[in-house]
N, C-alpha and C positions, 0 to 999 in steps of 0.2 A: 448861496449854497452853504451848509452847514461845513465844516471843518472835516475830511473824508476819514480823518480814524476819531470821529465823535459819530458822526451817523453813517452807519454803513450795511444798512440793511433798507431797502425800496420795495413796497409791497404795491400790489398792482389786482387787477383785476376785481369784476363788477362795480364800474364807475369810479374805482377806486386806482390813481397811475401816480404814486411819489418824483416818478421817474420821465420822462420825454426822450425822443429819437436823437437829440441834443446832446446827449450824456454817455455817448458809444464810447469816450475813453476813459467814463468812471465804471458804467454799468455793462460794459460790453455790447455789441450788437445783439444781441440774441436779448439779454433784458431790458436795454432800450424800447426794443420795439416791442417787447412783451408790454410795457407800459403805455406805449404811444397805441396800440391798438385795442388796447381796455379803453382809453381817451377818447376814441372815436366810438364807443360801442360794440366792439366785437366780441363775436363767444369765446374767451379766452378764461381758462379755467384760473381760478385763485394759484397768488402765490408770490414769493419776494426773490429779491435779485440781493446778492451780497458784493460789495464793490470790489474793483480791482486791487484797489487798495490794501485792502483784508490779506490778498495774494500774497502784494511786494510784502507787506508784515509778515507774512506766514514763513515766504522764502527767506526772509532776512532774520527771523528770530528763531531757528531752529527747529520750526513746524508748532510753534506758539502761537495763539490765538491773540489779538488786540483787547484789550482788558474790558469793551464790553460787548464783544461778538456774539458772545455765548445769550446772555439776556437779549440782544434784540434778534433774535436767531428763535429762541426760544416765542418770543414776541408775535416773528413772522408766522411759528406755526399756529397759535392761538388764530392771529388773522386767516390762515386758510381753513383752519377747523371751523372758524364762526360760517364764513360762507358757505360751507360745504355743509353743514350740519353734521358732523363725525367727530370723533375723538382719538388723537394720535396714540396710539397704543390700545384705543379702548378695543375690547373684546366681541361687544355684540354689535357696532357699528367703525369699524377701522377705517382713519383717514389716512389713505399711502399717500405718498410723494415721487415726483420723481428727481433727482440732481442731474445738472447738468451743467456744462461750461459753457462759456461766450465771451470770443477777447473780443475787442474794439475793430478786427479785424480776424474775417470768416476764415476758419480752419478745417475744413469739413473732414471731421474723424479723426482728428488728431489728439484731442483731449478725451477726458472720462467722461461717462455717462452710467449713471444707476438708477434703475426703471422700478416699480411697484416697492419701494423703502417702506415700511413700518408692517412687515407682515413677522409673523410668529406663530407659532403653534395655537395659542388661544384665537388671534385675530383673524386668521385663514378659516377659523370655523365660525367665526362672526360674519366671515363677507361670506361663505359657501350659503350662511343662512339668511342673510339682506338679500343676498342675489336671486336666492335658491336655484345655485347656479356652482353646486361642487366641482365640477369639471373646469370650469373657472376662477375659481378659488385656488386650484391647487395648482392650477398651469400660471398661474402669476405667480405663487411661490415658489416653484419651483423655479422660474425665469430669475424672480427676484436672487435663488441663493447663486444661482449659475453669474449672476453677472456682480453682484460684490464682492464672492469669491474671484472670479476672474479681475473685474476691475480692480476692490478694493486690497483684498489680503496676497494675488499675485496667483492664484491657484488656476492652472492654466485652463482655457474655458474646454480644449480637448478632453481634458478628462471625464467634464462634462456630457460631452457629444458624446465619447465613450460607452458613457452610463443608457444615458437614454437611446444609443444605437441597440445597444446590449438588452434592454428593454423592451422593445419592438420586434428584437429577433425572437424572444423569449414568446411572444406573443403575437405574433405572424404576421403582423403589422409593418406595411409599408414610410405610413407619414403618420408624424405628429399628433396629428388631429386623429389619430383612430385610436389613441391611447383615452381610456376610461377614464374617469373621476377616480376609481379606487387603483388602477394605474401609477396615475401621479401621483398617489398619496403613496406610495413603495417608491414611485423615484424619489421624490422628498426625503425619506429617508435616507438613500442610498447618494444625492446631493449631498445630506448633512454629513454621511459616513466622509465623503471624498474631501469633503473640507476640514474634518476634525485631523485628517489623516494627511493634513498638507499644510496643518496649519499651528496641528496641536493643540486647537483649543476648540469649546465647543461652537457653534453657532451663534450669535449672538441675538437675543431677545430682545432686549432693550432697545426701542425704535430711535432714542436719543443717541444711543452707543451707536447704533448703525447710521444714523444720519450725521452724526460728528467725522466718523472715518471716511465715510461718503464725502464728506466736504472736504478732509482733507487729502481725499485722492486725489479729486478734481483740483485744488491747488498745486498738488506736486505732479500733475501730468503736466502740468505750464513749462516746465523744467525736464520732461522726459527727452527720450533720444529723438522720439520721430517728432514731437512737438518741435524741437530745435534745429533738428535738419529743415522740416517744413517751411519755416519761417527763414533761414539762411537760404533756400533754394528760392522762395518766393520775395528774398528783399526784406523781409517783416522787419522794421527795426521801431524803435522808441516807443513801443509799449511797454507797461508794469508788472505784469498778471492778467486774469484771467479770470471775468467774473465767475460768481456761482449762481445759479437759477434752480430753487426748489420750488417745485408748483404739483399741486394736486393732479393725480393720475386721475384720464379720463381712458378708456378700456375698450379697444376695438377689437380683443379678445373675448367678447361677452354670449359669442354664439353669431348666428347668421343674419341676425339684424344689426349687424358693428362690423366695426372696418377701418383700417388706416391705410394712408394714403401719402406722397409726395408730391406735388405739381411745380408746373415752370407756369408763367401765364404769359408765355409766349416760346416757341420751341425753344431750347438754349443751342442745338445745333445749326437749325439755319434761319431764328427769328422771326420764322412765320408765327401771323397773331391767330393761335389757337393754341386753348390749354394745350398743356403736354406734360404726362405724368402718369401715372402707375399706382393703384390699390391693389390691396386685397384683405378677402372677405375675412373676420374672425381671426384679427392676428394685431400685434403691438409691432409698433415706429419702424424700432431695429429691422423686424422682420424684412420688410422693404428693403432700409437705406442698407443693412449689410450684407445684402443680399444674399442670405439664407433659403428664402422661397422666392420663386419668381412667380413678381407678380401681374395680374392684370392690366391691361391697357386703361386708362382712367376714361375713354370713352362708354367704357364696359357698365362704368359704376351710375349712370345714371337710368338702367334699366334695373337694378339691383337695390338704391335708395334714390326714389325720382326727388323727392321733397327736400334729402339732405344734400343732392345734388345741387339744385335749383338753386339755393340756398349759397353752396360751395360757389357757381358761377358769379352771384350776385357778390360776394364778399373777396372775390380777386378782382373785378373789376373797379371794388371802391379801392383797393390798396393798390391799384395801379396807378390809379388819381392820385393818390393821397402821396404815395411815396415817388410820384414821376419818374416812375423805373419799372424794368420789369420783376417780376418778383419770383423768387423759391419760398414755398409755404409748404407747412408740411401740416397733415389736417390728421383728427381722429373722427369718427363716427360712432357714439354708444347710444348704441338702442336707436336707431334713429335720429339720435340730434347729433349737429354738427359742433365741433370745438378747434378751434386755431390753434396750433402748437409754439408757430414759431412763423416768423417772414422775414426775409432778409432780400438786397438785391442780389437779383440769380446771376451766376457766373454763365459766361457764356462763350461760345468759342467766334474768333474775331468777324467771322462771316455772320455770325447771329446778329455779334454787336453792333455792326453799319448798319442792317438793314433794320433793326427795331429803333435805332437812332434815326435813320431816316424817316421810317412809317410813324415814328410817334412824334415826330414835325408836322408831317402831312394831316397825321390824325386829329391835328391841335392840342396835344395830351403836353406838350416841351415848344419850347424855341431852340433857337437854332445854338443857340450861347448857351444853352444846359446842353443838347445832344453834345457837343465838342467839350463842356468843361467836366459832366458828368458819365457820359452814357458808353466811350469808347475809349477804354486803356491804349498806350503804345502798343504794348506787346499784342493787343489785339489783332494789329495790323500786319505783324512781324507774322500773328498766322495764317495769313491770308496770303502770301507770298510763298506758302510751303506748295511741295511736289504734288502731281497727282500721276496715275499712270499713263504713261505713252498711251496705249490703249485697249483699255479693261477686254473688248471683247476678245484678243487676242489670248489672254490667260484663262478665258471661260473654262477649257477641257482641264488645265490647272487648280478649278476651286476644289478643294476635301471640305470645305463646312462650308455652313452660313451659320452665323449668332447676329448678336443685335447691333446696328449699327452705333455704339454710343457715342463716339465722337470723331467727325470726318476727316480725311486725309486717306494718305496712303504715305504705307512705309514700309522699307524694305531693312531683312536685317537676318546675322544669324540667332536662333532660339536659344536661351536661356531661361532655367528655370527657376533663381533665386534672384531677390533682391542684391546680394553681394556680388553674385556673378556677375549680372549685367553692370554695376558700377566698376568691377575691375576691369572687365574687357571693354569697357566702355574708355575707361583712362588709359588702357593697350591701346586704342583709335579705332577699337572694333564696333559695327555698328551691329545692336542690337535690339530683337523682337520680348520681351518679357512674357512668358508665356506663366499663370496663376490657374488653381483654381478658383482662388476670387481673393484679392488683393487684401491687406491690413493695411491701416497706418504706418505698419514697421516697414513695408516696402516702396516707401516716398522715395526714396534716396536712389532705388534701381528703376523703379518707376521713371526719376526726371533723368536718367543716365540712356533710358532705351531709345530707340525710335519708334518703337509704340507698344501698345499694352494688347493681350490675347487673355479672355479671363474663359472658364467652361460655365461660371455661376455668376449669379446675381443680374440686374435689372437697368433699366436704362440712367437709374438715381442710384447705382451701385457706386462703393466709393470708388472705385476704379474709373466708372465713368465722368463720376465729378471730377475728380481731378486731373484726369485726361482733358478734359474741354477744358479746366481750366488754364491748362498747360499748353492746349493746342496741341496736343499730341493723340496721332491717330489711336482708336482704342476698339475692340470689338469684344462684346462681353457678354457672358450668358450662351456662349456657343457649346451647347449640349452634344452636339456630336465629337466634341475633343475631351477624347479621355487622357488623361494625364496621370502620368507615372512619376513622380520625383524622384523616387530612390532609382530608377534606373534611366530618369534626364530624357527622360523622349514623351510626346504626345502622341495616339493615335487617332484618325480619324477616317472610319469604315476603315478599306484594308490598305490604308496610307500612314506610314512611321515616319516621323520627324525626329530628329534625335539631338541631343544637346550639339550645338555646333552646324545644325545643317538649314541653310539660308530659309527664309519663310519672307511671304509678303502679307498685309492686309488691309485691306480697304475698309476702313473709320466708316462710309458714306453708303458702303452697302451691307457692311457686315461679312463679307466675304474671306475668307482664308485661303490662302494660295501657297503652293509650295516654288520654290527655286522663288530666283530676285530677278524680278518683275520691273524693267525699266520705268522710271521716272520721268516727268517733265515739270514744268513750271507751271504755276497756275494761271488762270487770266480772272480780270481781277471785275464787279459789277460794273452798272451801271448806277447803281446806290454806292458803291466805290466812288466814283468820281460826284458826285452829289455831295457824297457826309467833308470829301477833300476842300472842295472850294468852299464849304463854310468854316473851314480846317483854315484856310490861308484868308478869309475875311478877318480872322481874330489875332491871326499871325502878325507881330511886325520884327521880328529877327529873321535874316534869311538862312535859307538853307543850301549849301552847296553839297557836291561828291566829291568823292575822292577816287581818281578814274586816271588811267595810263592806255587806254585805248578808245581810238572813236563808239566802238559795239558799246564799250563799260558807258561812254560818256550818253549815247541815245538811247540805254534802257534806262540810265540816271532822269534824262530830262521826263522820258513817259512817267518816271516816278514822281519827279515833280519839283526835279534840281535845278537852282537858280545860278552856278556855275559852278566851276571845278576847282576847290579850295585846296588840291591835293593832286598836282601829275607829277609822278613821281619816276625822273627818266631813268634811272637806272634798272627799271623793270622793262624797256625798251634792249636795253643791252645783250638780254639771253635772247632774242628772238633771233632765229635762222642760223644765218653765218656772220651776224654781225659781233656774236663773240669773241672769233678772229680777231676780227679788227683790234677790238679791245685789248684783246691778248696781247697784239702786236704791239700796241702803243706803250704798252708795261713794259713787253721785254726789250723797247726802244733803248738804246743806250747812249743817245743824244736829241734835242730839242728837235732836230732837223727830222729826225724819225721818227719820233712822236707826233710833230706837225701832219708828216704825212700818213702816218696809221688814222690819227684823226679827223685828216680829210678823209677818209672813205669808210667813214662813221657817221661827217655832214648830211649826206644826202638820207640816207636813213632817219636820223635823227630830224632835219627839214620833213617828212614825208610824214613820218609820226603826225607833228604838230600841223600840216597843214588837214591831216583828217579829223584832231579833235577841236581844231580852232573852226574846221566849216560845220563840224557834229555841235559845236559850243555858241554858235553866230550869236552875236549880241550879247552873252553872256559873259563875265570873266571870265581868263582861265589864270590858277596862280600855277607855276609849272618851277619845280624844285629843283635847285640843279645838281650834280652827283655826289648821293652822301655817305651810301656803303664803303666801306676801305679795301682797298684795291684787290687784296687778298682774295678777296667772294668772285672773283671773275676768275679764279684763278683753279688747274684741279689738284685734286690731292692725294691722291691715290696713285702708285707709280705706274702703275698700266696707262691712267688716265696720260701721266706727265709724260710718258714713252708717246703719246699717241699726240698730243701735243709742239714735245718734240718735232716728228716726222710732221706734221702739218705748215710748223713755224719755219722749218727748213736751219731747225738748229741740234745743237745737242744735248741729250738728256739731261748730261749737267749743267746746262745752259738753265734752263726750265728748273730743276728740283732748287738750284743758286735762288734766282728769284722768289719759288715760293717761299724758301727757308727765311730769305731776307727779308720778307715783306710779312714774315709771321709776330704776331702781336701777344703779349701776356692777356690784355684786358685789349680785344680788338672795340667794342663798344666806344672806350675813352681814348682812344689812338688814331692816325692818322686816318681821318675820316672828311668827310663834311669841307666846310671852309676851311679845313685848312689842306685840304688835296686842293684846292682852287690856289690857295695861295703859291704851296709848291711848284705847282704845274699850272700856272693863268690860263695857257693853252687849253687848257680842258674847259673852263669857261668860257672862251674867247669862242672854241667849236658850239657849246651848246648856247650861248647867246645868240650869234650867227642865226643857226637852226631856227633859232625861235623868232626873230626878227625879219629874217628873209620868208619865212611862212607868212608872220602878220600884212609882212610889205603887199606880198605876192596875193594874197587873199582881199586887201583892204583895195587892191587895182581890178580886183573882180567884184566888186560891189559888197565883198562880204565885211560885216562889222566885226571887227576883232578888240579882244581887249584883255593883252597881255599882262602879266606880273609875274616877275621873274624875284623866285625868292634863293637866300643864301640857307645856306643849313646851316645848324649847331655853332650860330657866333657865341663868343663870349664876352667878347671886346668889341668897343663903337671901334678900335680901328682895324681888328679882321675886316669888319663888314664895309668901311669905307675902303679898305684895298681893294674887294671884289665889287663893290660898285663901279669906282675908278673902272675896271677892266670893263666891267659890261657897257658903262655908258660910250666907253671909245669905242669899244666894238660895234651899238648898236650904231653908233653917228658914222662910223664906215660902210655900214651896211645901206644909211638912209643916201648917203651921198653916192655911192653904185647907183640906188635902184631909181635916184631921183624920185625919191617918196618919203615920205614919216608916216609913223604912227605914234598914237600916246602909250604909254604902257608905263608900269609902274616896278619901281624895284623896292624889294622890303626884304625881309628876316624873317624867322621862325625862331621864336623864343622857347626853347628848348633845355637851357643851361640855368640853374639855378643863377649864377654872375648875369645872364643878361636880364633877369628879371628885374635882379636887384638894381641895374643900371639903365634900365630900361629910359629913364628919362634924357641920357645920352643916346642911344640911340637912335630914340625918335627924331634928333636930330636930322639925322642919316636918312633915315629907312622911312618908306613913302606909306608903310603898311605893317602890321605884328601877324603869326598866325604861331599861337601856341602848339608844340608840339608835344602835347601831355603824354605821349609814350615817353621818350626821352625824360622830360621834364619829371615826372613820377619815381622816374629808375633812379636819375641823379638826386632827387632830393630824398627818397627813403634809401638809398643807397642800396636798393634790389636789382640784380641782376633779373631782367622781364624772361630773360630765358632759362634761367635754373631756380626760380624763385615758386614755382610751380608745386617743388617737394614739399615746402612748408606754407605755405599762403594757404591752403585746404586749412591745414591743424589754428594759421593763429587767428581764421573769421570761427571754427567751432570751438575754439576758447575763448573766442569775444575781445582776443588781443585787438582785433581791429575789426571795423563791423561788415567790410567788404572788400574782395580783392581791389587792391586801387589802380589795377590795371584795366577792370571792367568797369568802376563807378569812379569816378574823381574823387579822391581825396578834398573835400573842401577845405577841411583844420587846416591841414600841412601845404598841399601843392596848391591849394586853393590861395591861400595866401599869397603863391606867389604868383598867381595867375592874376589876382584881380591889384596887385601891387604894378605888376607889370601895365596891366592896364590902366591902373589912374596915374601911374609914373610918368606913358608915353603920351597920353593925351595932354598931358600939364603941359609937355614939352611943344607939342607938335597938335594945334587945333582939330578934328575933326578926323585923328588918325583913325583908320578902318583899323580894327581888332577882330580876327577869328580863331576856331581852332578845326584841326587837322588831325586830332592823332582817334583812337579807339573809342575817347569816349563824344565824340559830337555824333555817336546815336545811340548814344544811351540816355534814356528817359530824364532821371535825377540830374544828372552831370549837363544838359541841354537847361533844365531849370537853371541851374548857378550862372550858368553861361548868360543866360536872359539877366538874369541878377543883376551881373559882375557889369551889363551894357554891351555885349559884343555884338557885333554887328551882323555876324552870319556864326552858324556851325558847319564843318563839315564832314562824310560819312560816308560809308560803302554804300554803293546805289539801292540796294536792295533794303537798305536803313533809311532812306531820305524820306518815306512816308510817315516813317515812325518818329522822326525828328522832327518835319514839320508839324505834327498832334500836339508834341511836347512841346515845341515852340509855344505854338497856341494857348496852349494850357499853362503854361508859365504868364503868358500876357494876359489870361482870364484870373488867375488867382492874385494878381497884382492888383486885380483892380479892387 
């Protein structure tokens, strides 16, 4: 490959592809596959892709060009004029263009796009007379200034809709299409008026001038606001820019034998193999995707153009071969014949994804090692585990609309009607409904903040919908019966008012609207579910544990498909009923002998626990943490609460406020916590050893297989951890000698302290077992408080200070270091030591990669995440090979 700022221009089209599907991080997806599918022969109009490259120069030299862009730019359009037979600028035959963007990684509507580029007063009367076809002549110009000005110069496109609403009232006219040829040529001027008058200058003729600012809009959208949120909300990181795609404009605005169109070539909501998609007659791209007009159902269109139909079916089918995915194509039709715009793989929402990865197994189309390495993201699975409602027919008397179903679920929330709204009340903890009349780009941000999307406009390929499914966030869109008031925060629908702030529910899967908050439930999950999983754990060799503190947590873990419990964490045991007493009691104990005894009658509770998640766990580990909050958190702090406490303990209030006062901490986090309240108090050990020992005994005498690991929290030191061994091992050997029984079970640590990582090779001495506790672990080595670190961690991933909270993705650079140090420390030490982790990120997609990486042996996760970890798992051991 040539040197990327020496050739940076790829021309493509009629047999002719500089470029392949190979090159999605030079050429972007969108001109990759412009290239790969001229390669195969498809109707794919002329035209060149300008690399990303060209971008990172543009963003990094001030909005400078690379010193020879300009010439092979210029080059490109020579090549689409020859195929086309037109002349860029020329007057009696004008070759337009259209620009548009494509990172390496699909952004739907997030960057710039300029439609019908090189028209002008002279040229618009060259095409009215090629076409003989005025009325479309003029309605491409005037589209054309509506969207430079809006894209390129900032001149907002409202003022536009303004003009041409103001227009049609003038002239009694409902829609668009009943505006004349000599019509549009009076909007056109009063377009040109609105632009000189926003912009100060005139209109630009020059198709070079308009197609240079053009190019570099679409480079500086790469760097807009909503481009960058997009990308921060979606994870998007290590990409450069942002190719450019200029290609000859083909026109399904040409009158009633033309048409553009969107398709899925398999539904993106529930996977079924049958197109799915939306045309309409005599109208451009946008029209559709921005859902300006609603359009047609795409079954429609084969009674409408049978031939360009016919044509359309046969050419999703070879790209479903060719790309072994399902695909988003977006098509024109002028005059009849058909043209390819674009194909990328279609997003889809997680129920789509299993069952088109399973059917295109079945179908022969993939193997099973592409459906798992290719065809289904984590997060796919993550929406498949979302609510549905208790039961729809009970809110039937409840619906005020129906609109489109564009993307399934159900969510409940109160209304809001701006994008900033719903991200603030949404960081209040408030859930919220986003109610649009049809979404922008600029609303990504309240968009991924709601619990689902209400739009009155646009179509099933509206951006609203797209990125609802791609989000998995329920969405209903196109609902004509919801009139929407912004200025005064309420929608109506018939003679039903919703007002900013008052609950709404909506069903994604029927398109329905409902008022008041409509109980939820869990979903249940295919039988293509458990199909696409077991080829999920054929590729799998890291396991996957939960992280679970009651038997219920630990059997909806296993139906998810958890290999044991890397994470019981007893102190979450402690708030339940009246065993907080207990607890209470043992704090305000004011010698060992009292303590002993608050703590026996904590025993049996704490034994009762573990003997329902050790017979919910049979055969399985379980690693069970022993107590690491600091004493404090059991304690209340409110003096009502400490009055009330008082009177319960059978002491005095200053008894009670003495203790909490004295047990209060500057920095509670790094303070009397973890192993060293064991060291303190061994007693508190010696109870929850007991516990967990006398369970194993008592269970392993009833035939059931148990298989303990008792871990210490927060060592820093090999000899913390050997003091709290000492105890448990004498505890459990009194326990074996009572019951006249043993069992094996293991004692380890949780590496949590940046000091044990670093000594990790002493410990292993010790410890039978490591389980990274990356919450801990992350706090202490960036020195972030995880609980106040929330006011700035927002601002330093949208400065790029750091590329993601390292509270929800691992830190590789920094804490990664100490994770995989840790790990080849303790193995040096200790042959065959088991290594996992425990804290936030073992079900997070990225952070499960490193883990496979670094060798660990299991991750572990909230039940509800163990699906999604074992994919990730998998996918980690398919990209290694």
């Amino acid at each position: 490959m040539a040197d990327n700022l020496t050739k940076l221009v790829y021309k493509f089209g009629d047999g002719i592809a500089e470029g392949d599907r190979s090159m999605k991080a030079h050429l972007g997806g969108k001109g990759a596959n412009l290239s790969e599918m001229s390669s195969i022969g498809l109707p794919v109009p002329p035209g060149f892709t300008i690399n990303t490259d060209s971008c990172k120069y543009y963003s990094e030299h001030g909005g400078e060009w690379p010193a020879n862009l300009d010439d092979q730019v210029r080059d490109g359009i020579d090549h689409i004029a020859s195929q086309m037979g037109a002349g860029f600028g020329d007057s009696e035959n004008p070759l337009l263009v259209s620009v548009r963007s494509g990172a390496a990684v699909s952004m739907p509507g997030m960057m710039d796009t300029v439609l019908n580029l090189g028209l002008n007063d002279e040229a618009v009367e060259g095409l009215a007379s090629k076409t003989g076809n005025p009325r479309f002549a003029y309605d491409a110009y005037r589209r054309f200034i509506d969207m430079f000005g809006d894209v390129v110069m900032g001149v907002h496109h409202e003022y536009f809709e303004e003009a041409i609403e103001g227009l049609k009232q003038e002239r009694g006219v409902s829609n668009d299409v009943d505006l004349t040829a000599d019509d549009l040529k009076v909007l056109v001027e009063r377009y040109k008026a609105i632009y000189q008058q926003h912009t100060g200058s005139m209109f630009p003729s020059d198709p070079y001038e308009q197609l240079k600012l053009s190019i570099n809009a679409v480079f500086g959208s790469w760097d807009s606001e909503r481009a960058v949120k997009y990308r921060t909300i979606n994870k998007i990181t290590g990409l450069i820019g942002t190719a450019v795609n200029v290609q000859a404009m083909v026109f399904g605005n040409m009158g009633e034998g033309s048409g553009t169109g969107v398709l899925f070539t398999r539904n993106p909501s529930t996977g079924e193999n049958k197109l799915y998609g939306e045309f309409l007659v005599n109208a451009q791209g946008e029209d559709v995707v921005a859902g300006i007009r609603t359009p047609e159902d795409l079954s429609q269109m084969e009674a409408v153009f049978p031939p360009a139909y016919a044509r359309l079916v046969e050419v999703t089918q070879q790209l479903e071969k060719h790309y072994r995915n399902m695909q988003d194509i977006e098509f024109t039709v002028q005059e009849g014949n058909l043209y390819i715009l674009q194909t990328r793989n279609g997003k889809r929402t997680g129920a789509a994804a299993v069952r088109t990865a399973v059917e295109m197994v079945e179908e022969g189309l993939i193997s099973t090692k592409e459906a798992v390495r290719d065809m289904v993201e984590p997060g796919h699975l993550d929406q498949l585990l979302h609510p549905g409602f208790e039961n729809p027919d009970d809110y039937k008397s409840d619906v005020i609309a129906v609109g489109l179903p564009a993307s399934p679920g159900a969510a409940v929330g109160k209304a809001v009607f701006s994008a900033d709204e719903a991200e603030e009340r949404h960081a209040a903890g408030e859930k919220v409904i986003l109610v649009r009349i049809e979404t922008s780009p600029e609303d990504v941000g309240g968009m991924h903040a709601a619990e689902g999307i209400l739009t009155s406009r646009g179509g099933m390929t509206s951006h609203a919908a797209v990125v609802a499914r791609g989000w998995g966030k329920p969405c209903v869109a196109g609902c004509g019966d919801v009139v929407i008031d912004y200025k005064a925060g309420k929608f109506t629908a018939g003679n039903v008012t919703v007002n900013d702030g008052d609950w709404v529910s909506i069903n994604g899967t029927t398109g329905e609207v409902i008022t008041g908050a409509q109980k939820l439930v869990a979903p249940e999950l295919t039988g293509d579910f458990g199909t696409f999983m077991a080829w999920v754990d054929e590729y799998r060799t890291m396991k996957v544990r939960t992280n679970a503190d009651a038997p219920a947590d630990a059997a909806k873990a296993i139906e998810f498909g958890a290999e044991g419990i890397g994470l019981c964490r007893t102190e979450h045991m402690f708030f339940e009923g009246d065993r907080i007493d207990s607890v209470r009691e043992m704090i305000l104990a004011a010698d060992l002998d009292a303590r002993k005894a608050a703590l026996a009658k904590l025993l049996p509770y704490q034994k009762e626990d573990f003997l329902g998640i050790f017979k919910a766990m049979a055969g399985k580990p379980v690693t069970v943490r022993l107590l690491d909050p600091p004493l404090h958190e059991f304690l209340p702090h409110g003096e009502a609460d400490m009055k009330d406490m008082a009177d319960k303990m059978g002491v005095s209030f200053d008894v009670v406020k003495a203790k909490v006062e004295s047990l209060s901490e500057f920095n509670p986090m790094l303070g009397h916590r973890g192993c060293r309240l064991g060291v303190t108090y061994p007693e508190i050990t010696e109870m929850q050893t007991r516990a967990i020992i006398e369970a194993a005994v008592e269970l392993s005498q009833d035939g059931v297989e148990v298989l303990p690991e008792i871990m210490v929290p927060l060592i820093g030191t090999v000899e913390e951890f050997a003091n709290q061994k000492a105890v448990i091992a004498d505890t459990a050997e009194k326990v074996f000698e009572e019951k006249g029984a043993r069992v094996d079970f293991l004692i380890g640590t949780m590496i949590e302290i940046p000091r044990a990582a670093l000594t990790a090779d002493q410990i292993a001495v010790e410890a039978e077992f490591f389980s990274f506790g990356t919450n801990d672990l992350t706090q202490m080595t960036f020195g972030y408080s995880r609980d106040d670190a929330g006011v700035f961690l927002p601002e330093y991933v949208g400065k790029k200070i750091l590329p993601d909270d390292p509270f929800q993705s691992l830190d590789v650079t920094g804490v990664g270091q100490l994770v995989r140090m840790g790990t080849e420390r303790g193995r040096d030490a200790r042959t065959g030591l088991k290594v996992g982790i425990c804290g936030e990120h073992g079900g997070d997609p990225r952070s499960v990669h490193f883990c496979f990486e670094v060798g660990m042996d299991y991750v572990s996760c909230s039940p509800f995440r163990v699906p999604i970890a074992r994919l990730a798992a998998a996918q980690a051991s398919l990209a290694a090979e």
